[in-house]
C-alpha positions, 0 to 999 in steps of 0.5 A: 200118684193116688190110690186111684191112679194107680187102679185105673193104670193097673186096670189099662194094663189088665185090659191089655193083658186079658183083651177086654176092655170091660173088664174092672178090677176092685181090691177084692178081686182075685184071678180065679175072678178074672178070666184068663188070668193064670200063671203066664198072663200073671208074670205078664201083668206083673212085668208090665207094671213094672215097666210102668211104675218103673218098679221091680217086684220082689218073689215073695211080694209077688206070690203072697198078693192075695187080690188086685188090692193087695198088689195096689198096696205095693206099687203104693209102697213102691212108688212112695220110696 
């Protein structure tokens, strides 16, 4: 799976989550972007990629993601090992 793939998963599921099917997410983006996002839909969002990357997100992975490509750089790492 590429870069891209994982975006346009990663942006399905953040449509789910925040419920806007409009909404697109870029590397840039961060929560305040986004809104709805906060703490909640952020451990929603974050369980549901991992269910769908069948990935397990460490604490510090999670709370030093500064925007959504950040968090993109992970699942990469994470899928690649």
């Amino acid at each position: 799976m590429d870069r891209d793939e994982v975006m346009a998963k990663v942006t399905e599921i953040a449509r789910e989550i925040f419920d806007d099917e409009e909404l697109e997410l870029y590397d840039d983006t961060i929560a305040a972007d986004v809104d709805g996002w906060d703490s909640l839909t952020h451990l929603s969002l974050m369980n549901e990629i991992e269910n769908e990357f069948d990935i397990k997100f460490e604490m510090r992975e999670v709370q030093g993601l500064g925007n959504v490509g950040e968090l993109i750089d992970v699942i990469m790492e994470r899928i690649a090992e």
